[in-house]
matplotlib code that plots the C-alpha trace (Angstrom):
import matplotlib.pyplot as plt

x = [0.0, 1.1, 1.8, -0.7, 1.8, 2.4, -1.3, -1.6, -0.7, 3.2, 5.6, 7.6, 11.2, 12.2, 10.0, 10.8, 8.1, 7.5, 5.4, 4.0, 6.2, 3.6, 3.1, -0.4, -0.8, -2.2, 0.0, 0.9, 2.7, 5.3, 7.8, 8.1, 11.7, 11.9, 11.2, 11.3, 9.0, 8.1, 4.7, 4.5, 1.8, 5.4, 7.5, 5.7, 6.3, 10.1, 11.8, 11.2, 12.2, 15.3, 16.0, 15.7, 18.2, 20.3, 20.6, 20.7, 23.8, 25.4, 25.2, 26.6, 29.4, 30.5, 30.8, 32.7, 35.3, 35.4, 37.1, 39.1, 40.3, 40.2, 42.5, 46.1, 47.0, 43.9, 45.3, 48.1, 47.1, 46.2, 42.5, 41.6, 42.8, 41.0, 37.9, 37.9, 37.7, 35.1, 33.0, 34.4, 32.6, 29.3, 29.3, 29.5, 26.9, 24.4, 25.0, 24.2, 20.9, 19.9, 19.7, 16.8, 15.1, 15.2, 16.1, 16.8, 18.5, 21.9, 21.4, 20.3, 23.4, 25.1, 23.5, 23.8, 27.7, 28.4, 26.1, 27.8, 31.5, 30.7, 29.5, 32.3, 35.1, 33.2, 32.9, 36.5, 38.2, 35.8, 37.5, 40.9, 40.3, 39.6, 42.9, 44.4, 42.4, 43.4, 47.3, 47.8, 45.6, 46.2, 49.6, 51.1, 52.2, 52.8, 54.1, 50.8, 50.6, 53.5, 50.5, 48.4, 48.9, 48.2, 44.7, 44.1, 45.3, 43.2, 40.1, 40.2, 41.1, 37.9, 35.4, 36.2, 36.3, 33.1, 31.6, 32.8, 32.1, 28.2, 28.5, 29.9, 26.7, 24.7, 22.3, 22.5, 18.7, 15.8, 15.0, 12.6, 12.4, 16.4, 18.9, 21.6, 21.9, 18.7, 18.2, 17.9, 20.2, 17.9, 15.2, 16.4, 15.9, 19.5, 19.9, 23.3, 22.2, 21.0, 24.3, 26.5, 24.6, 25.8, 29.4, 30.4, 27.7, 26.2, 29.0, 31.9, 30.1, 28.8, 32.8, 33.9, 31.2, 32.3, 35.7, 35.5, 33.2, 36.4, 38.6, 36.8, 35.4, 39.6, 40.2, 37.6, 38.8, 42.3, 40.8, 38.8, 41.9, 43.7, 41.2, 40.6, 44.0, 45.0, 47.2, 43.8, 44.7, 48.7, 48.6, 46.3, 49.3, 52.2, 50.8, 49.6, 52.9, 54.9, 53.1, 53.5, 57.3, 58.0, 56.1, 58.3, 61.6, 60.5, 62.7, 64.3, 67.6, 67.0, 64.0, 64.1, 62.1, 62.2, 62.7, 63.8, 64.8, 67.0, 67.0, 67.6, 68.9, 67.6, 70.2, 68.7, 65.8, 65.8, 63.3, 65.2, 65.5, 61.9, 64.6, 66.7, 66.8, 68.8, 67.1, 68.6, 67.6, 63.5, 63.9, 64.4, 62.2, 59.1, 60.4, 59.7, 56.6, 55.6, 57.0, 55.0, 51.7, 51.7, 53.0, 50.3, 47.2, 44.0]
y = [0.0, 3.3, 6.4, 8.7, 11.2, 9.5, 9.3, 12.7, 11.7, 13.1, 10.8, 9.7, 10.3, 6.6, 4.7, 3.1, 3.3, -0.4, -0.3, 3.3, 7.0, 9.0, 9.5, 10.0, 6.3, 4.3, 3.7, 0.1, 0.9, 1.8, -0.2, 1.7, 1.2, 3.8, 2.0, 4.3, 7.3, 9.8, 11.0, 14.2, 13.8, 11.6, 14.4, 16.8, 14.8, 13.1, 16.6, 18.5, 15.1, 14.9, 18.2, 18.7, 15.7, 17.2, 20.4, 18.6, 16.4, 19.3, 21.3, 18.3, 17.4, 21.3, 21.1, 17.9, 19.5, 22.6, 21.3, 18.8, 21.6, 23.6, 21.2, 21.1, 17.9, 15.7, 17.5, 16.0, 11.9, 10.5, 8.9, 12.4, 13.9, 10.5, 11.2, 15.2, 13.5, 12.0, 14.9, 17.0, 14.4, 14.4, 18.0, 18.2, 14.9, 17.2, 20.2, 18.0, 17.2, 20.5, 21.2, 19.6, 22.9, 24.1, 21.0, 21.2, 18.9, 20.4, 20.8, 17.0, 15.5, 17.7, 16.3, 12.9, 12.9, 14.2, 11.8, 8.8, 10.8, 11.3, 7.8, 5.6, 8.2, 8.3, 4.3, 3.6, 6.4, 4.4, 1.5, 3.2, 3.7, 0.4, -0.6, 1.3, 0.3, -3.2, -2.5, -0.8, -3.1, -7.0, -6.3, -3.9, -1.8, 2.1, 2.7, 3.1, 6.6, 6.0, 4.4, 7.8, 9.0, 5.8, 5.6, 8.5, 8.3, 5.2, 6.7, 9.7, 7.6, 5.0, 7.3, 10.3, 7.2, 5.4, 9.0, 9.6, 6.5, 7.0, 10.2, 8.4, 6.0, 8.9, 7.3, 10.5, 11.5, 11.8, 8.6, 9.4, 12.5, 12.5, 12.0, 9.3, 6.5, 5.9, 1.9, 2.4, 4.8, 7.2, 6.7, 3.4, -0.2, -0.8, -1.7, -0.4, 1.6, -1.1, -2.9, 0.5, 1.0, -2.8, -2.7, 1.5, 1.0, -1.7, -4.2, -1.8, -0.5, -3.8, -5.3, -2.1, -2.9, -6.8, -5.3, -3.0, -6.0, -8.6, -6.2, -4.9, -8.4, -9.6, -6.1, -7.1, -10.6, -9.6, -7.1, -9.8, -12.3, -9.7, -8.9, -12.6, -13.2, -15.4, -11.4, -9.8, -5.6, -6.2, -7.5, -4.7, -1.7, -3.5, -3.4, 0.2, 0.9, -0.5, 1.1, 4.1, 3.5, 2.1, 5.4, 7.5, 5.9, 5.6, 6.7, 8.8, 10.7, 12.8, 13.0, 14.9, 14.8, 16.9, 14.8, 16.5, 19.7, 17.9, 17.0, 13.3, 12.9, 9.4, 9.2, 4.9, 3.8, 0.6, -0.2, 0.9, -2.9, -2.6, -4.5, -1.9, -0.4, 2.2, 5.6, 7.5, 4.4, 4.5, 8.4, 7.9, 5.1, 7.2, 10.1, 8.4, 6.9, 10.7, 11.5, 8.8, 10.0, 12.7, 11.9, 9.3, 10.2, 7.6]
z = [0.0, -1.1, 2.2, 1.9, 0.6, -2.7, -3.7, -5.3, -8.6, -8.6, -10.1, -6.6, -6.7, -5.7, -8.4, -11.0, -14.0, -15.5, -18.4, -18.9, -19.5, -18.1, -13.7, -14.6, -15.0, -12.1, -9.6, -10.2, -13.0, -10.3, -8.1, -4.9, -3.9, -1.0, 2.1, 4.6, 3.9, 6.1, 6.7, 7.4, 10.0, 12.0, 11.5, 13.2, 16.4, 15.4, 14.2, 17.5, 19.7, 17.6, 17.4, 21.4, 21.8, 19.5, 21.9, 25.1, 23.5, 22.4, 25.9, 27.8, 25.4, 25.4, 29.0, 28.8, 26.0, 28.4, 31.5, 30.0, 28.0, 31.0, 33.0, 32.1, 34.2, 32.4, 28.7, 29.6, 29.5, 26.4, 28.2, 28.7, 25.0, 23.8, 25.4, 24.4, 21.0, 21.6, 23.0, 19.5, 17.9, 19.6, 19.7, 16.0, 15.6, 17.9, 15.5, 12.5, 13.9, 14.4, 10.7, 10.4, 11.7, 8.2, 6.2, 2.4, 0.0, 0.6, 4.0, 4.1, 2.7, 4.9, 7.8, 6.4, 6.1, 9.7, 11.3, 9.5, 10.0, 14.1, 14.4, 13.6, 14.6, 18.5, 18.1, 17.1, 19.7, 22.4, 21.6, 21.4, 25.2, 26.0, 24.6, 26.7, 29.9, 28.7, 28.1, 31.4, 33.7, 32.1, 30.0, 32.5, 29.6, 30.2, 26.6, 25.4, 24.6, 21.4, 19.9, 20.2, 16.8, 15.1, 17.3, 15.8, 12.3, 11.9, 13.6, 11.4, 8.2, 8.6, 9.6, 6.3, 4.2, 5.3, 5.1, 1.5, -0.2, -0.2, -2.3, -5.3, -5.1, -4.5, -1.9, 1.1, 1.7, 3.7, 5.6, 8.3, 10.1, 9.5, 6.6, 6.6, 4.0, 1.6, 1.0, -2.8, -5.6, -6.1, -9.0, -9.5, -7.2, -6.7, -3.5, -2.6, -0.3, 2.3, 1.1, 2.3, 5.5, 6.5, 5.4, 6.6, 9.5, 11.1, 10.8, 12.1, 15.0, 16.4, 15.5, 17.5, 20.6, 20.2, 20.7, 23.9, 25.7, 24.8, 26.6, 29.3, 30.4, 30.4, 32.3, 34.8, 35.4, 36.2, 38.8, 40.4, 40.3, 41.6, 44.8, 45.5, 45.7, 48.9, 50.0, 48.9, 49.1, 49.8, 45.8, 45.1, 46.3, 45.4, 41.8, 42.0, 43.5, 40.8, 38.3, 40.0, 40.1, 36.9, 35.2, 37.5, 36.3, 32.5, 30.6, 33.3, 33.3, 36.3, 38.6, 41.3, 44.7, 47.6, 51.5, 54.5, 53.1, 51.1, 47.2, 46.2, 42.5, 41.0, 38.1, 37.3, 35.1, 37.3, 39.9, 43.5, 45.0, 47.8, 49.9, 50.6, 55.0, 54.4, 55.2, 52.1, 50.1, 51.2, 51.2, 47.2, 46.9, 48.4, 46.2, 43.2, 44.7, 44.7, 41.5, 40.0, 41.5, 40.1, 36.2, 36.7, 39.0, 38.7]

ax = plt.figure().add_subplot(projection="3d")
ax.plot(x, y, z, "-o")
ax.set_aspect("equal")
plt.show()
């Protein structure tokens, strides 16, 4: 059954003419290939609901940007720079949707591309985080911020591309209340757009969410191993503290820490030996404890 909308006697945009050359003929002379039309009686109610979203996303992910930006310490950490990313990204996802106050065709692609752009680079920076989580807690790895540029090189690259390729198939429209990927080339029943919407959509994000569950389950399972350990909270700080000792000494020429008055120059990138009595030798140990703390607060 035709929507409503269609029933005036235009020729639709996404049909197909079969055996006549003339819209005036009845309309099953047509295939219908758009499957998601919009009445316009749905819009009233979806465009003001999406548009209110929209603002109420944009608000909260300003104010997330802002004091990250605002802090120097969190700027500092690649989590933090990851997650201002992400909020970049929602902010400009929540300005896409509010073009639909005054939507036209140009507007509409427009719209189309960031939404599609916003979702896969927020998606994939998500899952950049998780990495991390996962290097630092299971691997015990603290180089991970040398791999910062390639997180972001890659999430930049897949997103821009999987935004791109539907122009050259010409299949960004109206879908709903909201413009994204149309299931059909328009004027025609190829179906490449439901094909695109799987391969730059669907199938990426739900890899990515497969992903960050993997990683986050193994994160939690060393945390619980770690707690129901037979030393319980002793295993707990001796790992914390050397993590916060081996980020103090990383790659360390000279670190300096104040004891006493006095200033302690640890001149080693080795781990002091925890075994050591000697006052001079705990005062430098408890200096880089400090040291560490504070290149590497959580």
């Amino acid at each position: 059954m035709l929507p409503s909308n269609l029933s005036n006697g235009t020729c639709p945009t996404n049909a197909t003419l079969l055996n006549s050359s003339s819209c005036q003929e009845p309309w099953s002379q047509y295939v219908v290939c758009a499957d998601l039309y919009a009445h316009p009686a749905d819009n009233v109610y979806l465009v003001p609901i999406e548009i209110v979203c929209g603002f109420v996303s944009l608000v909260f992910s300003s104010f997330v940007a802002f004091f990250i930006l605002l802090s120097k310490q969190q700027r500092s950490q690649m989590i933090y720079r990851l997650i201002l990313c992400i909020s970049f990204s929602n902010v400009i996802n929540s300005i896409s949707t509010l073009l639909s106050i005054n939507l036209t065709e140009d507007m509409c692609k427009a719209q189309a591309f960031l939404f599609q752009l916003t979702s896969i680079a927020s998606a994939m920076w998500t899952m950049d985080i998780a990495i991390c989580v996962f290097l630092l807690v299971v691997k015990n790895n603290f180089e991970f911020e040398k791999y910062e540029g390639w997180f972001h090189g890659l999430s930049l690259f897949f997103s821009v591309a999987s935004a791109t390729v539907p122009f050259f198939f010409d299949v960004y429209g109206q879908v709903g209340a909201w413009c994204w990927i149309r299931p059909y080339r328009r004027g025609t029943c190829d179906e490449i757009g439901n094909v695109l919407r799987f391969v730059l959509f669907y199938i990426p994000i739900w890899l990515f969410i497969c992903v960050i569950i993997a990683l986050y389950v193994r994160v939690a399972r060393k945390i619980k191993r770690t707690l129901l350990s037979p030393r319980g909270q002793k295993d707990v700080d001796a790992e914390l503290e050397k993590m916060y000792t081996a980020k103090a000494v990383q790659g360390c020429q000279a670190v300096y820490s104040g004891f006493g008055g006095s200033a302690y120059l640890v001149d080693t990138c080795t781990v002091p030996d925890p075994a050591w009595q000697d006052d001079t030798d705990m005062q430098r140990v408890n200096g880089v404890r400090r040291v560490g703390r504070q290149l590497f607060p959580f």
